[in-house]
VEXKOL-169133 format. One record per residue (C-alpha): residue number from 1; residue in one letter; x, y, z. Coordinates in steps of 0.02 Angstrom, whole numbers. Layout:
// residues N
@i->NUM	aa->a	c1->X	c2->Y	c3->Z
...
// end
This chain:
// residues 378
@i->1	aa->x	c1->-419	c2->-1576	c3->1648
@i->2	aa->x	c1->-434	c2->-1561	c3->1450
@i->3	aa->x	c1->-397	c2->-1728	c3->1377
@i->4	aa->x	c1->-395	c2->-1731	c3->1171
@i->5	aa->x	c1->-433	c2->-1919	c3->1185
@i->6	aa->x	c1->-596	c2->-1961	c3->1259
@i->7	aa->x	c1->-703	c2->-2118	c3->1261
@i->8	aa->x	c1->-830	c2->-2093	c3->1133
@i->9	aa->x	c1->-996	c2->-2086	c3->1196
@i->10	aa->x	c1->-1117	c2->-2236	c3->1221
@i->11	aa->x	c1->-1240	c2->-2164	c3->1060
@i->12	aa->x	c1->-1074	c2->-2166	c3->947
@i->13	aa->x	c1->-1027	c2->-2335	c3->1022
@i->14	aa->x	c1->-1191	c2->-2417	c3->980
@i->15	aa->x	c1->-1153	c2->-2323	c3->801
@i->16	aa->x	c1->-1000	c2->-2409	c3->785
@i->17	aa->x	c1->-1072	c2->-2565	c3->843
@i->18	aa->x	c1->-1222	c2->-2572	c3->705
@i->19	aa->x	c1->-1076	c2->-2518	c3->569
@i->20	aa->x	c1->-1061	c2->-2698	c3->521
@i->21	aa->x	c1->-1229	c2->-2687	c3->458
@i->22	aa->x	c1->-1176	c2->-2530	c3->335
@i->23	aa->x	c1->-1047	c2->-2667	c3->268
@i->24	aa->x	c1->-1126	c2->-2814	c3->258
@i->25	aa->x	c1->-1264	c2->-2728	c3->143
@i->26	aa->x	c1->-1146	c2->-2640	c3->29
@i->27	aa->x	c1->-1011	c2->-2770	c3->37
@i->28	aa->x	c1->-1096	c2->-2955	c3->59
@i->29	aa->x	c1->-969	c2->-3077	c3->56
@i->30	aa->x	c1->-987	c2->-3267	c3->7
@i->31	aa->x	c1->-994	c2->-3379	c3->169
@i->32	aa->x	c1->-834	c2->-3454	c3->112
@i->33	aa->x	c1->-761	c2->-3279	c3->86
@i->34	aa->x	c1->-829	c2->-3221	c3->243
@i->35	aa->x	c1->-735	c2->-3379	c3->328
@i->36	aa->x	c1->-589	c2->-3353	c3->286
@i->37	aa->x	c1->-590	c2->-3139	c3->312
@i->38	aa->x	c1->-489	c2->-3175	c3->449
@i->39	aa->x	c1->-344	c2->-3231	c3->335
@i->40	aa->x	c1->-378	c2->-3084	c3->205
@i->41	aa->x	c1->-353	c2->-2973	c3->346
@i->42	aa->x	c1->-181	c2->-3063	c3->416
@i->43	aa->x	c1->-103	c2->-3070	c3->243
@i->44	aa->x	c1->-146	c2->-2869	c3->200
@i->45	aa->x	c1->-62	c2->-2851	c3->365
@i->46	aa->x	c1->85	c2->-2929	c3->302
@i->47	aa->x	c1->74	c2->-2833	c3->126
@i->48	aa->x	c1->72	c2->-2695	c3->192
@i->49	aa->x	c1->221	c2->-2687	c3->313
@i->50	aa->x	c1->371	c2->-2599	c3->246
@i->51	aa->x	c1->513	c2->-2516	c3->326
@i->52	aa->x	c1->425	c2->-2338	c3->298
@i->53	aa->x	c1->240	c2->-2386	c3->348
@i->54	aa->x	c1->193	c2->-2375	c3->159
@i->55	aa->x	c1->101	c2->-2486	c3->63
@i->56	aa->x	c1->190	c2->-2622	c3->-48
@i->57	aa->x	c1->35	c2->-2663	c3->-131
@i->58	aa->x	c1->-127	c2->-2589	c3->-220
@i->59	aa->x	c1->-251	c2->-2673	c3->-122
@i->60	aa->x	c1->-417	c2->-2601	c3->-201
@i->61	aa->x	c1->-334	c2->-2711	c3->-345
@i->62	aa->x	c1->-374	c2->-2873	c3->-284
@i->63	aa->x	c1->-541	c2->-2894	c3->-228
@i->64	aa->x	c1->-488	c2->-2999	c3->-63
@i->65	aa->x	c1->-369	c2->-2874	c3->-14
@i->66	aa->x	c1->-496	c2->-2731	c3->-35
@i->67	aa->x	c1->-624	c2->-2814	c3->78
@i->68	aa->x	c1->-489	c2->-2851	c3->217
@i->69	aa->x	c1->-458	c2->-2687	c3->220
@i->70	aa->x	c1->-643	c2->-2624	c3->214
@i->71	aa->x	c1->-695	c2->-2736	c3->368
@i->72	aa->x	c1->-538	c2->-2734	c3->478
@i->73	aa->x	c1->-416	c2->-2550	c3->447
@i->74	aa->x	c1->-593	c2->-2454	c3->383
@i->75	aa->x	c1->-679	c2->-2486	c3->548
@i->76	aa->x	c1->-495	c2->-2475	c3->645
@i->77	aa->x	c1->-479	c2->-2298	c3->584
@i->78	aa->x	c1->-662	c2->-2249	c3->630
@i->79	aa->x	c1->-643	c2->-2314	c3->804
@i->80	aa->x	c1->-468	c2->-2209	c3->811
@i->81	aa->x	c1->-574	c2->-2041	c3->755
@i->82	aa->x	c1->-698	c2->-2062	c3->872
@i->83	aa->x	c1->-599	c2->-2048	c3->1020
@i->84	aa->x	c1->-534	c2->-1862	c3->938
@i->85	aa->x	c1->-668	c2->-1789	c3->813
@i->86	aa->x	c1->-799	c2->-1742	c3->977
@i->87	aa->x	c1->-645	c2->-1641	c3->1066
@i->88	aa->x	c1->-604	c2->-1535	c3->910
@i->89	aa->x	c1->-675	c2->-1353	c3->887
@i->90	aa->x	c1->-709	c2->-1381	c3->704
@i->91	aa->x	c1->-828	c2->-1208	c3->683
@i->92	aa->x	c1->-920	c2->-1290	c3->515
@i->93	aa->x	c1->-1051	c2->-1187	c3->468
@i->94	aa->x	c1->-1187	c2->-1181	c3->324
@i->95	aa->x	c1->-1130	c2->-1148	c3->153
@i->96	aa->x	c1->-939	c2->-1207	c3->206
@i->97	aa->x	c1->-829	c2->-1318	c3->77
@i->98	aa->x	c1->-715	c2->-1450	c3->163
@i->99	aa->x	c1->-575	c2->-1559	c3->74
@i->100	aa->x	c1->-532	c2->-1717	c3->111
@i->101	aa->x	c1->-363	c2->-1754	c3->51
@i->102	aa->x	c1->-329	c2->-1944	c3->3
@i->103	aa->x	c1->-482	c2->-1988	c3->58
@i->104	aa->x	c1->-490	c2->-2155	c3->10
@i->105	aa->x	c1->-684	c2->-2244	c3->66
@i->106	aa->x	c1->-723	c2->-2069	c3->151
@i->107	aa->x	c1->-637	c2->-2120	c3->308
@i->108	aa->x	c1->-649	c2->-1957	c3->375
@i->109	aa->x	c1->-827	c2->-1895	c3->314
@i->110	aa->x	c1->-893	c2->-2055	c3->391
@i->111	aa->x	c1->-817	c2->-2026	c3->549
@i->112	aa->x	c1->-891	c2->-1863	c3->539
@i->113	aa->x	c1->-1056	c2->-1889	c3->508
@i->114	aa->x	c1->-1040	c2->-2035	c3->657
@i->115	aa->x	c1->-942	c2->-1927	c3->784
@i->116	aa->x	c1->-1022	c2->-1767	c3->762
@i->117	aa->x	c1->-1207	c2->-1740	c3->771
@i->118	aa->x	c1->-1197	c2->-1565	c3->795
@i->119	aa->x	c1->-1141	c2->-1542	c3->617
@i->120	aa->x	c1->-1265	c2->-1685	c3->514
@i->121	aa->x	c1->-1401	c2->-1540	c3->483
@i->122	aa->x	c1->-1282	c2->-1418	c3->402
@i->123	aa->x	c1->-1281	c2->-1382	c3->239
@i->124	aa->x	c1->-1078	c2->-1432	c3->181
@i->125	aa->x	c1->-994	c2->-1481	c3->44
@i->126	aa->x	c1->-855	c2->-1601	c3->61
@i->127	aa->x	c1->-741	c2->-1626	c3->-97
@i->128	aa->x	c1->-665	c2->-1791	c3->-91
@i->129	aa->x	c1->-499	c2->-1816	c3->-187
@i->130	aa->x	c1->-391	c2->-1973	c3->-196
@i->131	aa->x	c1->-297	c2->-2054	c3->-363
@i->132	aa->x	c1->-405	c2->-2203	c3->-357
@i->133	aa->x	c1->-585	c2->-2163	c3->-370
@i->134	aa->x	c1->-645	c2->-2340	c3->-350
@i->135	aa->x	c1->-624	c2->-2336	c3->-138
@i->136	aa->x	c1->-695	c2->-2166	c3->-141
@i->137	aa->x	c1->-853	c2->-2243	c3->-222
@i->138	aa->x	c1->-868	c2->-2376	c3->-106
@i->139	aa->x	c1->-858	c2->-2271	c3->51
@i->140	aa->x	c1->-983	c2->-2154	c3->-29
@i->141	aa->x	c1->-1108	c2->-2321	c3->-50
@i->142	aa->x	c1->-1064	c2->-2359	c3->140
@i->143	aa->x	c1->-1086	c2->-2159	c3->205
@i->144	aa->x	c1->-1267	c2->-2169	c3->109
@i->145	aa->x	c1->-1289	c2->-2348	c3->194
@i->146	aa->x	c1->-1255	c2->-2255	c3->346
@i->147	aa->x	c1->-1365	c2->-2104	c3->329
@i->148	aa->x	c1->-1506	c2->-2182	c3->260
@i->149	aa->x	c1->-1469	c2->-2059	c3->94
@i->150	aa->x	c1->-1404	c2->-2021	c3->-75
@i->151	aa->x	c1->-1259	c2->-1920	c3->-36
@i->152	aa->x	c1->-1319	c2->-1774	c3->-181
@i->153	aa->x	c1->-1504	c2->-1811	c3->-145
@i->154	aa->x	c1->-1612	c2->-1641	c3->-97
@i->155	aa->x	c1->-1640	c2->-1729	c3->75
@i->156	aa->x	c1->-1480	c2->-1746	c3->114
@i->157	aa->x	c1->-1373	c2->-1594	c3->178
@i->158	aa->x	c1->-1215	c2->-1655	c3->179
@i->159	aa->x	c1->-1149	c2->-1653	c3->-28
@i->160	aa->x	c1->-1029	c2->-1746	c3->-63
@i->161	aa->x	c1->-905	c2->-1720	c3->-237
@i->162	aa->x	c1->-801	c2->-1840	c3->-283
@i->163	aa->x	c1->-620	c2->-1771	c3->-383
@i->164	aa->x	c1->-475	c2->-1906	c3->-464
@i->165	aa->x	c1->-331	c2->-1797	c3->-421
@i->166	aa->x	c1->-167	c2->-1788	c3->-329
@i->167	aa->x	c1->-143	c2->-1668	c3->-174
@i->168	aa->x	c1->-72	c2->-1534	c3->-252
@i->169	aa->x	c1->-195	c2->-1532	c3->-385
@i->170	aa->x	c1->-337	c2->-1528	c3->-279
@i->171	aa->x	c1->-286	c2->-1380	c3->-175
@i->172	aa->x	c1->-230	c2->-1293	c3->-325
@i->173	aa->x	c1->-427	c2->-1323	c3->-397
@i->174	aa->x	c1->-495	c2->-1251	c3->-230
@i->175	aa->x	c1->-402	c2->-1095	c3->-191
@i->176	aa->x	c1->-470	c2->-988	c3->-56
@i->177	aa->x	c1->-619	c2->-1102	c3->-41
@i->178	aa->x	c1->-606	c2->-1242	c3->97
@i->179	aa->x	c1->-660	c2->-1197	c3->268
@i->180	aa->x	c1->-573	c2->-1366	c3->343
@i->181	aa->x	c1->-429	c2->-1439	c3->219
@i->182	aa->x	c1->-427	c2->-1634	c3->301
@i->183	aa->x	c1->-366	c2->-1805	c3->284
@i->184	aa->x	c1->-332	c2->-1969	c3->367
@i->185	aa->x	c1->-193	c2->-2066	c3->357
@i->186	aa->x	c1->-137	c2->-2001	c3->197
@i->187	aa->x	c1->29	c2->-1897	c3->246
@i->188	aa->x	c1->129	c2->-2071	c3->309
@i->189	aa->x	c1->110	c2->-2119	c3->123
@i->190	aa->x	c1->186	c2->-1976	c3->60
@i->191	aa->x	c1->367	c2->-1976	c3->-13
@i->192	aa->x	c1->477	c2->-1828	c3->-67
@i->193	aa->x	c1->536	c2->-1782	c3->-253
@i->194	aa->x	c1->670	c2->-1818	c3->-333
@i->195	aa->x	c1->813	c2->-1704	c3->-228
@i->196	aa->x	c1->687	c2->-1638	c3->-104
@i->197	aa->x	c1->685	c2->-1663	c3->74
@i->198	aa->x	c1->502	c2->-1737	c3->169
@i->199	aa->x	c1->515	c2->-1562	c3->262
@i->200	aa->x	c1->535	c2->-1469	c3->97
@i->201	aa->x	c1->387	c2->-1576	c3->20
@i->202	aa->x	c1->292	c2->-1543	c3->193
@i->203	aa->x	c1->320	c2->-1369	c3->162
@i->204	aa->x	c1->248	c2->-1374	c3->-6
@i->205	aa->x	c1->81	c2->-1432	c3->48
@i->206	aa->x	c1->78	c2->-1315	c3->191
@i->207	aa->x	c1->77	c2->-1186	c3->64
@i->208	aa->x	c1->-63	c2->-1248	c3->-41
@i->209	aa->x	c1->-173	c2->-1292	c3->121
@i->210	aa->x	c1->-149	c2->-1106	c3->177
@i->211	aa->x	c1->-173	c2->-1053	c3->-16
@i->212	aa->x	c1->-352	c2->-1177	c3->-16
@i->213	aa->x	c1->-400	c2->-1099	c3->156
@i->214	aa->x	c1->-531	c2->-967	c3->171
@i->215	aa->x	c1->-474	c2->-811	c3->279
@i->216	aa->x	c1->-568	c2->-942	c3->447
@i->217	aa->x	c1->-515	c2->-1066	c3->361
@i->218	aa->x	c1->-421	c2->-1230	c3->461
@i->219	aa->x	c1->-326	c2->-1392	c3->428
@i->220	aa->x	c1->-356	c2->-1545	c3->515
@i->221	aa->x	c1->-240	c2->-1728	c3->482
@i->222	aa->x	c1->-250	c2->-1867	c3->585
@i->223	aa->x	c1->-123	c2->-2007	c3->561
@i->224	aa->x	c1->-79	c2->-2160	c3->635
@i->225	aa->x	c1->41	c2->-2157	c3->800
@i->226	aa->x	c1->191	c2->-2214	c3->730
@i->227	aa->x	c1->374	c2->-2134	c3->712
@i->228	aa->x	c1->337	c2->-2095	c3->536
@i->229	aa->x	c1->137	c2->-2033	c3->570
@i->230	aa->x	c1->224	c2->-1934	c3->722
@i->231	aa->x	c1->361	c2->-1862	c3->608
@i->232	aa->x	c1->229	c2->-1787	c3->476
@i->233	aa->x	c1->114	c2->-1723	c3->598
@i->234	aa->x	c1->269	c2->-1634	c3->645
@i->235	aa->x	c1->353	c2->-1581	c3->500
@i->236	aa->x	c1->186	c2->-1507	c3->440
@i->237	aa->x	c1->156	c2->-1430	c3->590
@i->238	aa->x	c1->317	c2->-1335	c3->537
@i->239	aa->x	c1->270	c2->-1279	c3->363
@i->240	aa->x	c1->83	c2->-1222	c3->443
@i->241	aa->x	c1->146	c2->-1114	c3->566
@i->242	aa->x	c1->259	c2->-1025	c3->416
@i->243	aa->x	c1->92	c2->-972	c3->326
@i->244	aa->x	c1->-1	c2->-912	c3->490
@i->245	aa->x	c1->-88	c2->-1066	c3->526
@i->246	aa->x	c1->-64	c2->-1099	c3->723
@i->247	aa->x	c1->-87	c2->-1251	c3->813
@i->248	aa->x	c1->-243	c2->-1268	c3->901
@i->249	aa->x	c1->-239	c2->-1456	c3->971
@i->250	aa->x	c1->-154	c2->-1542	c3->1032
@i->251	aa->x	c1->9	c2->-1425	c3->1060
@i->252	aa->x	c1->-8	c2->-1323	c3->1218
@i->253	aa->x	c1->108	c2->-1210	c3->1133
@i->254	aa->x	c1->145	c2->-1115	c3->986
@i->255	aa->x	c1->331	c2->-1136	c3->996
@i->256	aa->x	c1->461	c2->-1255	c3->901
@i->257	aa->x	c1->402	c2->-1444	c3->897
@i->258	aa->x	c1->530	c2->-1521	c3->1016
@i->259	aa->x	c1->487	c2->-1691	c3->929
@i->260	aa->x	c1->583	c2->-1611	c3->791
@i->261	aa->x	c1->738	c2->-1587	c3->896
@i->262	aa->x	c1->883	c2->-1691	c3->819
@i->263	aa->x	c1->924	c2->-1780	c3->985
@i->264	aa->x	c1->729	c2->-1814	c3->1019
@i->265	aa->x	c1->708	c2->-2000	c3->1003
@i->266	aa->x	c1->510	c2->-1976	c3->1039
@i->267	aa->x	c1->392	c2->-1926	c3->926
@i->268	aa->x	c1->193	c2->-1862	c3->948
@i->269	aa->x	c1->70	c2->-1996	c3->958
@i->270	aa->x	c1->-71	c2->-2025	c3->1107
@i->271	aa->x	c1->-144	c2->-2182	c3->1163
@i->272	aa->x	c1->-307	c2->-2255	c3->1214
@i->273	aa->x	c1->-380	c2->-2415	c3->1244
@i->274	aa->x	c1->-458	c2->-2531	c3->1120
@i->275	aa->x	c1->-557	c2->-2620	c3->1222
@i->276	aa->x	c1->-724	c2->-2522	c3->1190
@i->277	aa->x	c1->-714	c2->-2561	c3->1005
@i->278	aa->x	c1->-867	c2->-2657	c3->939
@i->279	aa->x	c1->-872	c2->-2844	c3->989
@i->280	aa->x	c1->-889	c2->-2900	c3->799
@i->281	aa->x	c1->-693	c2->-2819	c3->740
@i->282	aa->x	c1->-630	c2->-2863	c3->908
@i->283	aa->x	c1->-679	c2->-3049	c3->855
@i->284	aa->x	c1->-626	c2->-3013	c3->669
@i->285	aa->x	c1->-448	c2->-2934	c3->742
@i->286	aa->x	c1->-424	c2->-3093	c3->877
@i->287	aa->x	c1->-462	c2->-3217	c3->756
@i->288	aa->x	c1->-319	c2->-3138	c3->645
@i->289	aa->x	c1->-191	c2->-3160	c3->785
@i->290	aa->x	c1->-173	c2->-2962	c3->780
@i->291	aa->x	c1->-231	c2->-2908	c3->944
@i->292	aa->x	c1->-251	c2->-2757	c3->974
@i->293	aa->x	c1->-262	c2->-2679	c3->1175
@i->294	aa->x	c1->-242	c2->-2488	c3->1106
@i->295	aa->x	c1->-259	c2->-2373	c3->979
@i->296	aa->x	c1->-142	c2->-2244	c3->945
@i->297	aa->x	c1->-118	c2->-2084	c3->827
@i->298	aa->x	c1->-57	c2->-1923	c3->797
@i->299	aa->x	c1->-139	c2->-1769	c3->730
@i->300	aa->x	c1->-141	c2->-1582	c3->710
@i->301	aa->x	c1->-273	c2->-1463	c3->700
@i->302	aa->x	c1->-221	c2->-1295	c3->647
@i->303	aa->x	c1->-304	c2->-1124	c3->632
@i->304	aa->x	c1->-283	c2->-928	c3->570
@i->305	aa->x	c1->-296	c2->-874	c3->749
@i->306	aa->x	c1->-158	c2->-901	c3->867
@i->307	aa->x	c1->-208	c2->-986	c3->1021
@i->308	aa->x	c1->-187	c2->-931	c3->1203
@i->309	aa->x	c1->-41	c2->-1020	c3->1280
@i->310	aa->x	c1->27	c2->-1050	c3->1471
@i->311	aa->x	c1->186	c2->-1090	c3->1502
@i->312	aa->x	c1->125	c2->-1184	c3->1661
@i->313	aa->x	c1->27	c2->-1305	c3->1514
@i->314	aa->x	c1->79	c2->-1450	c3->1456
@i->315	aa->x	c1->37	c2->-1592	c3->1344
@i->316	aa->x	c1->55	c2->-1785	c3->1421
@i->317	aa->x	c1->110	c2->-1895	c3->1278
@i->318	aa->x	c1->187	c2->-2061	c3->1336
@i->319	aa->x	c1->129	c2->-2196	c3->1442
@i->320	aa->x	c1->175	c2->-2243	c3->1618
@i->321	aa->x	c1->363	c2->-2241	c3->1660
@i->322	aa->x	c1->478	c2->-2309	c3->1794
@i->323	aa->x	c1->602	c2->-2205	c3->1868
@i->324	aa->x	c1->753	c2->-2263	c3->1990
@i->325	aa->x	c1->709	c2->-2203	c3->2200
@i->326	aa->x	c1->542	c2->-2123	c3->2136
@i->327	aa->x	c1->381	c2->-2245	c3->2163
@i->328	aa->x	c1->250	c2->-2158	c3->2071
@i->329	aa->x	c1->281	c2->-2159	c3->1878
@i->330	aa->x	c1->298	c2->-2015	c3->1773
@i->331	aa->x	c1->241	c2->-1975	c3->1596
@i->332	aa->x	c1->335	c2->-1866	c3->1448
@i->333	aa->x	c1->257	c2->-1722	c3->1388
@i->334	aa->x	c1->267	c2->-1581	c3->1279
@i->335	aa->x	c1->264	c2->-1412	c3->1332
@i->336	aa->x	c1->313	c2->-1228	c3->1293
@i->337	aa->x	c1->505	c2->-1249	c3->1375
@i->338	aa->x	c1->516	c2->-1417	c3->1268
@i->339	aa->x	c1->496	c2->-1585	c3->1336
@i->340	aa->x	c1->441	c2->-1609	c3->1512
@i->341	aa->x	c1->457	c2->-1755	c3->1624
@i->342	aa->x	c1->295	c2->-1750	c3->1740
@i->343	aa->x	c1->313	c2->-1844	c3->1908
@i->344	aa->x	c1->163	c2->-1910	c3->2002
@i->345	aa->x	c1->105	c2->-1938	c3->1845
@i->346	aa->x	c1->9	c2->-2126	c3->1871
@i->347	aa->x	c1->-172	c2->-2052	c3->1853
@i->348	aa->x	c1->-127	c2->-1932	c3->1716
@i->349	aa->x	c1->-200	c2->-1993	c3->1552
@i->350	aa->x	c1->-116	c2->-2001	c3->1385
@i->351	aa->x	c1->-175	c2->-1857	c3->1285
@i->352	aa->x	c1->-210	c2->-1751	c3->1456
@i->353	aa->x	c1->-179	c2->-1566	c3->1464
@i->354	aa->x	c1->-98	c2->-1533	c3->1642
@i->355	aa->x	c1->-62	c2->-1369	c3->1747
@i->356	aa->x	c1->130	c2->-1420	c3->1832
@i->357	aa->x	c1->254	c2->-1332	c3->1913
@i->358	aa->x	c1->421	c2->-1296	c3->1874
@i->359	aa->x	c1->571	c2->-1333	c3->2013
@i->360	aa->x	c1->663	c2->-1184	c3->2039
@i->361	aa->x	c1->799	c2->-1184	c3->2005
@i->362	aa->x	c1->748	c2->-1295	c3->1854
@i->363	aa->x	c1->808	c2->-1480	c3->1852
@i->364	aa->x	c1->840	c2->-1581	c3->1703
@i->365	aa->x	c1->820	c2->-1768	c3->1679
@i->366	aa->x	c1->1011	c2->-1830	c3->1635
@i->367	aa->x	c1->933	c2->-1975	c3->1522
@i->368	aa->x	c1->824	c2->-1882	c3->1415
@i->369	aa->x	c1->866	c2->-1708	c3->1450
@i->370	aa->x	c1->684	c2->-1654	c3->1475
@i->371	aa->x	c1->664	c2->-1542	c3->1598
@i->372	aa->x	c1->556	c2->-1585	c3->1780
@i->373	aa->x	c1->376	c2->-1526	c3->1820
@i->374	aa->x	c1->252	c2->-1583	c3->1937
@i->375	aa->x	c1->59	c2->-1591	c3->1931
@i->376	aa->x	c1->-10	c2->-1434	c3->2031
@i->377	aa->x	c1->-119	c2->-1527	c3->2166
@i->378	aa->x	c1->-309	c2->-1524	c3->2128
// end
């Protein structure tokens, strides 16, 4: 069973543990500061709650709000990556270019560097672009914190470039150059132009990732698990697949999203536990009152070649659900005839890719319309 969510092994856990370290010396709060963090970190909740998901405040603006964020979502987001990052074919090779769109304190390089060993001895370039270049320098002072190097330094074979641009500008700069064209949590804060559609602006970027792609090239964007997250994931999944760049995880298909079906009310997000995050922002996130039993996102990785799909495959997405005269649950799931209803479904995870069966002739659930399958026995 292929699961694109897996616990992150015990070396990366004990990584994520020690990260605290990596911000106290770049970041050393005041006791009294440090006292009330939990507070900070309750009130940039609050800020940063709209109806959208985006963000009603600057908070690299306000020194409080920037460390809140730096020691509670920072950390968050790493954990979230390093359930994924392992699972993903990423092919990174010497010499290669990677951008990092919006990438705010490096999220994403960091959780590179921590969730992939296999790449920390080759020799890559990541460009770094984001509007505001003062979180970018920050999470460059906490990835050479991490490392134990200056990020430029001759001992160090990761480079890291740091641009003051918008999206489009940045893949305009780069054309034909990135091997991976990345970001986290970046597309949920994205709004359309004046007249324009989010699938026409979705579109747009598509475009200039396939444009900033070399001929191998691939595009990777992890956001969080919620309706709007889901929606982008989706919606750019669209525009990719226009310019020849195919989903390679997590669809088990190549097909039409059926998240972007106007009588879907789902959307594409998996789930995993929380409850192997380190014991220092479990504390942090408890003594907020925000706690937290899983993590959830969605994300797309997407390459030139088109995959190998089964129509027998499919995709589980949702948790555990109760069904009326059946006593196992079943699970939703995506898959190459649409959305699929798996019974027997209890010991299927979230984020599982499952071999089912198809009733013949096929039945179709009358409350969501997805259609039947059953796990193939192992």
């Amino acid at each position: 069973m292929n699961n694109c969510l897996t616990l992150p092994p015990a070396p990366l856990r004990e990584a994520l543990a020690a990260y605290e370290d990596s911000l106290r010396k770049v970041l050393p709060l005041k006791q009294a500061h440090r006292k009330e963090l939990h507070y900070a970190v309750a009130d940039l909740s609050r800020a940063l709650t709209t109806e959208r998901g985006g963000m009603k405040i600057n908070y690299w603006t306000t020194p409080r709000a920037a460390s809140a964020y730096l020691h509670f979502y920072l950390p968050w987001n790493l954990y979230r990556l390093a359930w994924l990052l392992p699972n993903l074919a990423l092919n990174l090779n010497d010499g290669d270019t990677v951008l990092d769109l919006g990438a705010g304190p490096l999220t994403l390089v960091q959780a590179l560097w921590l969730a992939r060993p296999d790449l920390r001895e080759r020799k890559l370039t990541f460009i770094c672009s984001d509007i505001a270049p003062k979180p970018m320098e920050t999470g460059r002072a906490l990835f050479e914190t991490l490392t134990g190097m200056a990020a430029n330094s001759p001992q160090s074979p990761w480079r890291i470039v740091l641009e003051r641009a918008p999206l489009e500008k940045t893949l305009r700069s780069h054309f034909g150059k990135a091997k991976l064209v990345c970001g986290a949590n970046v597309l949920n804060e994205l709004r359309a132009g004046k007249g324009q559609s989010l699938e026409e602006r979705l579109n747009e970027l598509a475009l200039a990732m396939s444009d900033a792609c070399t001929e191998d090239g691939a595009v990777l964007f992890a956001e969080p698990g919620t309706r709007l997250g889901g929606k982008m994931i989706s919606l750019l999944r669209l525009g990719l697949m226009e310019y020849n760049l195919f989903p390679q995880s997590p669809c088990p298909h190549d097909g039409d999203c059926p998240m972007l079906d106007a009588a879907s009310g789902g959307w594409c997000h998996f789930n995993a536990p929380a409850d192997s995050a380190p014991k220092w922002l479990m504390t942090l996130t408890n003594r907020a009152r925000m706690e937290r039993r899983n993590i959830s996102l969605s994300f797309l990785h997407a390459a030139r070649n088109k995959p190998a799909c089964s129509a027998d495959a499919v995709r589980i997405l949702s948790d555990p659900i109760r069904l009326p005269d059946t006593p196992a649950p079943a699970r939703y799931a995506c898959s190459m005839r649409g959305m699929a209803l798996v019974h027997r479904a209890a010991r299927l995870e979230s984020g599982s890719l499952v071999t089912v069966s198809w009733p013949d002739p096929p039945v179709t659930d009358a409350k969501s319309g997805a259609q039947v399958a059953h796990p193939l026995a192992r």
